[in-house]
Structure formats: C-alpha cells, structure tokens
DOBAMAR-798193 format. One record per residue (C-alpha): x, y, z. Coordinates in steps of 0.1 Angstrom, whole numbers, plus 5000, padded with zeros to 4 digits. Example, Ala and Ser with C-alpha at 12.3 -4.5 7.8 and 13.67 -1.06 7.14 Angstrom:
BEGIN
@px 5123	py 4955	pz 5078
@px 5137	py 4989	pz 5071
END
This chain:
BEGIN
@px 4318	py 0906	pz 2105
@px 4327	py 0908	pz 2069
@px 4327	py 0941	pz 2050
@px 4315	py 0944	pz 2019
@px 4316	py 0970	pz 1992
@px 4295	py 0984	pz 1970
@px 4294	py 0964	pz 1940
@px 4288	py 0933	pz 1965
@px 4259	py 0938	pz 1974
@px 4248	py 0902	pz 1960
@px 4274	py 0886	pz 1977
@px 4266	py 0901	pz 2010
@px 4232	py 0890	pz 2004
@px 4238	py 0857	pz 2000
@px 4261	py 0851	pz 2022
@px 4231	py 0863	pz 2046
@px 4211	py 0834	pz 2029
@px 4238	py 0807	pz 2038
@px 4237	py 0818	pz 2072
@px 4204	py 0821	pz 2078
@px 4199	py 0783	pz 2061
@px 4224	py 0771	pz 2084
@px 4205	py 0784	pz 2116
@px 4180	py 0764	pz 2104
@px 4200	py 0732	pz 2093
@px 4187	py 0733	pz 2064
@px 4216	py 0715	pz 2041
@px 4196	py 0713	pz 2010
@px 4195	py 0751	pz 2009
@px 4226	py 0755	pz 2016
@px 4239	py 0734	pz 1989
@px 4219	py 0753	pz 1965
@px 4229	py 0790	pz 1979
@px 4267	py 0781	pz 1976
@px 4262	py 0770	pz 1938
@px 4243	py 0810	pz 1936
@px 4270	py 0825	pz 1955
@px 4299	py 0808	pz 1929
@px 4279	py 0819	pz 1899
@px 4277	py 0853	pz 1917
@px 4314	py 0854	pz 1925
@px 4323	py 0848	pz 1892
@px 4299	py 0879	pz 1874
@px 4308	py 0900	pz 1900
@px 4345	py 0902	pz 1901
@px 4347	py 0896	pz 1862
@px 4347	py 0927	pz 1846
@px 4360	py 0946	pz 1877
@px 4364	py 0986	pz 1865
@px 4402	py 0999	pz 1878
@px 4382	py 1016	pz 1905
@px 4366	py 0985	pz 1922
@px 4405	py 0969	pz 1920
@px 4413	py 0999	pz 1938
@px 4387	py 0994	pz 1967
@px 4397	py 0959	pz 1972
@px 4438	py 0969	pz 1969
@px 4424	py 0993	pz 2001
@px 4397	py 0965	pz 2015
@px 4403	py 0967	pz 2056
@px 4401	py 0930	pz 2055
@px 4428	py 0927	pz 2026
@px 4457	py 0905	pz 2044
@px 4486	py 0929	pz 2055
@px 4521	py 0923	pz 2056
@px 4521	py 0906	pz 2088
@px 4500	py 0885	pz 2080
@px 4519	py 0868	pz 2049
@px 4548	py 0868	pz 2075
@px 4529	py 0850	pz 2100
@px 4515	py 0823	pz 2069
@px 4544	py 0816	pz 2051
@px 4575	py 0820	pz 2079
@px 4579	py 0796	pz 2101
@px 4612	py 0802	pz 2132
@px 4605	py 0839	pz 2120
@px 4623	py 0865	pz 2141
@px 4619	py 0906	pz 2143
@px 4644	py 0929	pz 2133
@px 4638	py 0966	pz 2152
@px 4654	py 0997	pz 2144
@px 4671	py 1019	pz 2125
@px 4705	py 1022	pz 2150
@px 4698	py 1061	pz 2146
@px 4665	py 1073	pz 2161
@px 4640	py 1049	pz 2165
@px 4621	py 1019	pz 2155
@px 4589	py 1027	pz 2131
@px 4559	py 1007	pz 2132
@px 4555	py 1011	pz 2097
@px 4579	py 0992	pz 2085
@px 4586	py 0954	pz 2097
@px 4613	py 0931	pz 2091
@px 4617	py 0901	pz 2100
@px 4641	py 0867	pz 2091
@px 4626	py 0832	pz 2094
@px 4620	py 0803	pz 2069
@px 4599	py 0798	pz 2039
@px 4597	py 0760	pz 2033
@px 4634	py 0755	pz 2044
@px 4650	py 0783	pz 2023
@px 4662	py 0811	pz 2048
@px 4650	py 0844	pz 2042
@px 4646	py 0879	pz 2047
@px 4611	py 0899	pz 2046
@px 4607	py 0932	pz 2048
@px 4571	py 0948	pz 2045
@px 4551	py 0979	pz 2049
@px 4520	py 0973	pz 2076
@px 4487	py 0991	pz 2078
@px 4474	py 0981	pz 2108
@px 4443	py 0969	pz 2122
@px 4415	py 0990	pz 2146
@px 4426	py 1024	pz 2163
@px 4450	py 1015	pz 2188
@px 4473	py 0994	pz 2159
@px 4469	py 1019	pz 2130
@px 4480	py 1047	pz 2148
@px 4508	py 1027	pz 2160
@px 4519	py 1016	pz 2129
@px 4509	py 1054	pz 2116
@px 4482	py 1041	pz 2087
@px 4508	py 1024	pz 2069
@px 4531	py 1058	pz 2066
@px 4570	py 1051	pz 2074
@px 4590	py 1078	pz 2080
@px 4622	py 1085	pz 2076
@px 4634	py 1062	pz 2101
@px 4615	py 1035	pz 2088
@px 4634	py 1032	pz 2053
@px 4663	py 1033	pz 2070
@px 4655	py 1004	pz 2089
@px 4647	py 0987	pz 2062
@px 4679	py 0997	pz 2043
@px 4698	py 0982	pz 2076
@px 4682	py 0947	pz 2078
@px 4691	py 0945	pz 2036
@px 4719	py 0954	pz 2040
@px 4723	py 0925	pz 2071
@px 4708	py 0904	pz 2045
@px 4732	py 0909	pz 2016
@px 4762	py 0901	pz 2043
@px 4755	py 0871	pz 2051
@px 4735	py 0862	pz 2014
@px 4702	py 0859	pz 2025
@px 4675	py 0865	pz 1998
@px 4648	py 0892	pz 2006
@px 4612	py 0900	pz 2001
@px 4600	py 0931	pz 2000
@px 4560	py 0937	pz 2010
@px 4548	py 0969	pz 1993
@px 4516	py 0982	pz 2011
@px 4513	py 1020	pz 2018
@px 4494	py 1049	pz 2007
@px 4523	py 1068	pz 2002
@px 4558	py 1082	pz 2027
@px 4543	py 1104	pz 2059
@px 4546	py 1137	pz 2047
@px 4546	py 1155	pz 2085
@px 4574	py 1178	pz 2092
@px 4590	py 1155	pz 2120
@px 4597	py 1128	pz 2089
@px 4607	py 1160	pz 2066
@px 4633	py 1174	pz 2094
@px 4643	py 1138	pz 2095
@px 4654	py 1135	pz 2061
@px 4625	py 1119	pz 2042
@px 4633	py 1121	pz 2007
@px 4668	py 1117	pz 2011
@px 4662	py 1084	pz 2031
@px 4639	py 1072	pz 2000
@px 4663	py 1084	pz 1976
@px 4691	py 1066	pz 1993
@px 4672	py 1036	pz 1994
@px 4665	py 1039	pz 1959
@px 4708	py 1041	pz 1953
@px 4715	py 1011	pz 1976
@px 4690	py 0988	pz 1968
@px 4696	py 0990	pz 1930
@px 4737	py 0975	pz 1935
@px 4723	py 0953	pz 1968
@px 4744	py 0922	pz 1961
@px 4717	py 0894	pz 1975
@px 4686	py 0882	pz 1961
@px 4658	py 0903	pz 1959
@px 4623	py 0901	pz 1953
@px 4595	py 0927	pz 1956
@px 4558	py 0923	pz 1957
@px 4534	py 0946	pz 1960
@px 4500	py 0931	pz 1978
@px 4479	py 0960	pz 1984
@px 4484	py 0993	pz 1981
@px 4514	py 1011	pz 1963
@px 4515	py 1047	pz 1969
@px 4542	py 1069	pz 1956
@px 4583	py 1071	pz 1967
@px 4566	py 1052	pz 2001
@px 4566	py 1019	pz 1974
@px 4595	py 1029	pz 1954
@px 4621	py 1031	pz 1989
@px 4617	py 0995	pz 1987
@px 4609	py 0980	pz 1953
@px 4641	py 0982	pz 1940
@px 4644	py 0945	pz 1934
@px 4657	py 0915	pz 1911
@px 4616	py 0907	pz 1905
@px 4591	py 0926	pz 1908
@px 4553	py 0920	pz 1910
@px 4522	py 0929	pz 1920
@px 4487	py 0909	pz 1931
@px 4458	py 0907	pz 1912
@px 4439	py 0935	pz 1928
@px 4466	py 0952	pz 1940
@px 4475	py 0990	pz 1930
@px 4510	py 1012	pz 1919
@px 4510	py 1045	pz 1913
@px 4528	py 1080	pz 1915
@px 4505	py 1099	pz 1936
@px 4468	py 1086	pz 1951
@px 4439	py 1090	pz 1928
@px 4425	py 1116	pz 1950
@px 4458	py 1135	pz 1948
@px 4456	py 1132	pz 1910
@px 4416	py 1146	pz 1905
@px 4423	py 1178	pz 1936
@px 4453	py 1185	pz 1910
@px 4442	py 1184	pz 1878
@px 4405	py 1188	pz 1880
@px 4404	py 1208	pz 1918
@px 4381	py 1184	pz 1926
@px 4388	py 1153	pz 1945
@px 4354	py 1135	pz 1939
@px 4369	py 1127	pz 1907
@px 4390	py 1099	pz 1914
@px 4376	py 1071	pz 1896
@px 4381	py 1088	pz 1867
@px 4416	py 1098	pz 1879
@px 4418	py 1064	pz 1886
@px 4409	py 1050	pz 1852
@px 4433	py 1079	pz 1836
@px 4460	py 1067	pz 1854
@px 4469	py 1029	pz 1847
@px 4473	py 1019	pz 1881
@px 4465	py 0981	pz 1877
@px 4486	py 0952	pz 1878
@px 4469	py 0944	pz 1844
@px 4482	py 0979	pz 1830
@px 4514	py 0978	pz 1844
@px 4523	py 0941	pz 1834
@px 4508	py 0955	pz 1797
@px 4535	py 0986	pz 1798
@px 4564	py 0961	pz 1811
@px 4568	py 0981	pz 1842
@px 4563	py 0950	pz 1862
@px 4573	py 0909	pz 1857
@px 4543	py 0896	pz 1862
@px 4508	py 0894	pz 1880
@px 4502	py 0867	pz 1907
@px 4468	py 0853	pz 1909
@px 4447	py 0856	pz 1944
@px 4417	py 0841	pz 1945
@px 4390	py 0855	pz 1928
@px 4368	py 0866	pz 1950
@px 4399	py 0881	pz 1967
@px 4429	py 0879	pz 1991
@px 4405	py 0896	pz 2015
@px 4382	py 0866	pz 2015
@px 4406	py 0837	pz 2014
@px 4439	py 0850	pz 2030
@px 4453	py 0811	pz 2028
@px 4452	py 0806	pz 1990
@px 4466	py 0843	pz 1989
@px 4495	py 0837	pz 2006
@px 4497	py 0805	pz 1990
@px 4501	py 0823	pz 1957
@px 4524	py 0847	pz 1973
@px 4547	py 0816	pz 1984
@px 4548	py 0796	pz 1952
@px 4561	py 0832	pz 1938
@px 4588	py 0836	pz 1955
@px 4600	py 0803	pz 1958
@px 4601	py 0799	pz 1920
@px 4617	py 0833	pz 1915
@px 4643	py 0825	pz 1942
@px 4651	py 0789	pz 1921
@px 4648	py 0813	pz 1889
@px 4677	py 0838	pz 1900
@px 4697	py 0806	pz 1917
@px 4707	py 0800	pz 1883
@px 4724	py 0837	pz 1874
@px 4754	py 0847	pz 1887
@px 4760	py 0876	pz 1907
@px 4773	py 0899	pz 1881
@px 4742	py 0886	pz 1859
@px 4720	py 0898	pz 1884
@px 4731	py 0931	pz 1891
@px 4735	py 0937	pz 1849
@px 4701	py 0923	pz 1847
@px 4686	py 0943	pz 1876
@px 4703	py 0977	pz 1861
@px 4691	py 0969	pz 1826
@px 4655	py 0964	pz 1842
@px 4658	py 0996	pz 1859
@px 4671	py 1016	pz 1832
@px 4646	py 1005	pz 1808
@px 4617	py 1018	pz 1829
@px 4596	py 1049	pz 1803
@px 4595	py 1060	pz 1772
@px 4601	py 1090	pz 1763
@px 4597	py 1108	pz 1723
@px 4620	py 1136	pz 1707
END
C-alpha cells in the first residue's frame, strides 16, 4: 500500500480511480485518469513549500541506502565492523561495481518495519558506526578505490552508551581524515541529513544532494523547542532555516542538485537511482582528470570556503 501525505490527497484519489477502472477493465477510463493523474502530478509537486520537501526527504517509502546499493552494484559485497567493538546497523558498506567501475559505497540506513529499524537503530550510528565507516575508507584509499558516501539520518544517537563510546570524537575524527582521504570521493545526500550524523561522512571531493532531500544543523523540531519552546513550530523553523537542496545549491554549500522524478524517488525508485548513477559516474570521469594533489587543494579550498562571516 502506498502512503500518501497530506498535500496528496488528489493523487491518492486518483490513483484509487485507476484502480478501481482497472477492476472493471475498463481501458478507456484508464487512459483518461492517467492523463488527470500527470496534470495532477505536475500542480502538486510544483510549488512544493520547504516543509512538504521535508516530508517527502522523511517519506517511509523514500528509497534507502540499501536500496541504491542493491540497484546500481552489481558483484556487491559487505564490509562489517569497526575492528574495535562492534558492527552497527546503521551504517553499511559495501564494495561491488557500478557499470564496470569498481567502487566503494558507504551509506547510512533507516530501516524498514519494527524488527529492521530497531536493528538498524532508526537510522542513528553510533560511535562505532563512523568508525566503521572511517575503516572501509580508509581500505578504499589503499588500494584507490573511489567512494560514495549515502547521507540519510536524522542525526548521531545521542544515548549515553554512544557518548561513553566516544561520539563526537569519532565524528570529529572522521571529519580530520576524510578531508586529506587520498581516493576519490563523492557524497550524496538522498534523504534525510541531520546534523554531525551527515557531516562524519560528507567530507567528500563532490557533494550533492536530491531534489527533495534535506541538510541541516539540527532537526526542525529541535530548532522551534529552542527558539520558540514550542515544537509545533517547525514548518516555520523549517522555512527559517534553508534546509533545501534548492537553498543550499543557492548559498554554494553544495555542487549541485540531482533531479528524481517528480513525483518523487519514493514513487519511482528506478529512475531515482538512475539519476543517482549517472551522478556519480560523471563526477568519477570529472575528478579522473585532476591529479591527486589537485584534488586534495581543490577539496580543502572547498572546505575552507564553507560561511560567511562579517567584521
């Protein structure tokens, strides 16, 4: 069953139209609804507010990391653990192919129904986690493989366990290593990104984000029970913010937006990933053409260039 949000209500209904025409075999109707549900599509999703961008970044049906590992990779293999306490769920990494050119992924993963979000802890990594990841770039800068990084949390776990553990020192280290990691990188952020959780690894060569896909310091809701004490306030929060791709590509804090489909990567998770390939592939062909010293100067530059600030 599909879920819809609020401002698709038209679509839902609709789509319950199709079906219903279909029972009946009716062809004619169908043909007819589908033109309706296009013309709907395209209102709908074409003055989106940043709030409705933020439901879909969150949509349960939005494709997770996993599952652009599992459409693009082909001979794709797990990597587990950090060598030091244990292996998160949170954070996967895996090597395969993407059309011939070996490569590295390395994502953050929601998880789907009970059982699998708890296991993957909603999308959280811990400590552990980031270190992981850290260990299979590393692996990847050894042997020059070029990496993708998956951005897709609502922010670090903030539990005690994961601060005993060293959480902001894990993120921060990330943060150190990534930014002088001597392979390849490229980051991309397809859902969600929450906080030092996106940061710990988004330290890359390129850097982008999908369409309706979110970045951000703290969660809106964070934001509005901070400033305003009142958490209700987060589409406002949300609007205040600049959280978009579209704002962030406007401030230069990212190198570009990659079109999903319109009606989103939730509804057509193919074309998504698709989009996603085509990305990577060009940036990959893109940084063939640097050196390695060009790269890292180009990558610090980027880095250091991030804000503004007035005297």
């Amino acid at each position: 069953m599909a879920t819809y949000l609020e401002f698709e209500k038209g679509i839902k209904q609709i789509d319950e139209e199709i079906a219903a025409a279909r029972i009946k075999g009716d062809t004619h109707a169908v043909e007819i609804l589908q033109k309706n549900l296009e013309k709907e599509v395209a209102k709908t999703y074409k003055n989106l507010s940043d709030y409705q961008k933020l439901q879909l970044a969150r949509h349960p049906d939005r494709p997770y990391s996993l599952d652009y590992i599992r459409s693009l990779l082909t001979d794709s293999y797990e990597i587990h653990g950090d060598r030091a306490f244990r292996d998160d769920g949170a954070i996967v990494c895996y090597i395969g192919y993407l059309s011939g050119q070996k490569i590295v992924v390395i994502g953050e993963q929601k998880g789907r129904g009970t059982k699998n979000k708890l296991r993957r802890n909603f999308g959280m990594p811990n400590p552990e986690g980031y270190r992981k990841a850290l260990r299979v770039a590393k692996m990847a800068e050894k042997f020059n493989i070029p990496i993708l990084f998956l951005i897709d949390t609502p922010g670090a776990y903030p539990g005690i366990g994961a601060e005993e553990r060293g959480q902001s020192e894990a993120i921060a280290k990330n943060l150190f290593e990534l930014s002088s990691l001597k392979t390849k990188s490229i980051a991309v952020v397809i859902g969600e990104g929450g906080s030092g959780g996106a940061l710990a690894v988004g330290v890359a060569d390129r850097f982008a984000m999908m369409r309706y896909s979110v970045f951000s310091v703290i969660s809106p809701e964070g934001c509005a029970a901070i400033l305003w004490n009142d958490p209700a306030k987060q589409e406002s929060a949300t609007k205040a913010m600049k959280i978009t791709a579209d704002d962030l590509k406007s401030y230069d804090l990212i190198d570009a937006v990659i079109e999903e489909p319109i009606i989103g990567a939730h509804r057509d998770k193919d074309d998504a990933a698709k989009a996603v390939g085509e990305y990577v592939l060009a940036m990959l062909e893109e940084l063939e053409q640097t050196s390695e010293s060009e790269r890292l100067e180009a990558r610090y530059k980027r880095i250091t260039s991030l804000g503004a600030y007035e005297e």
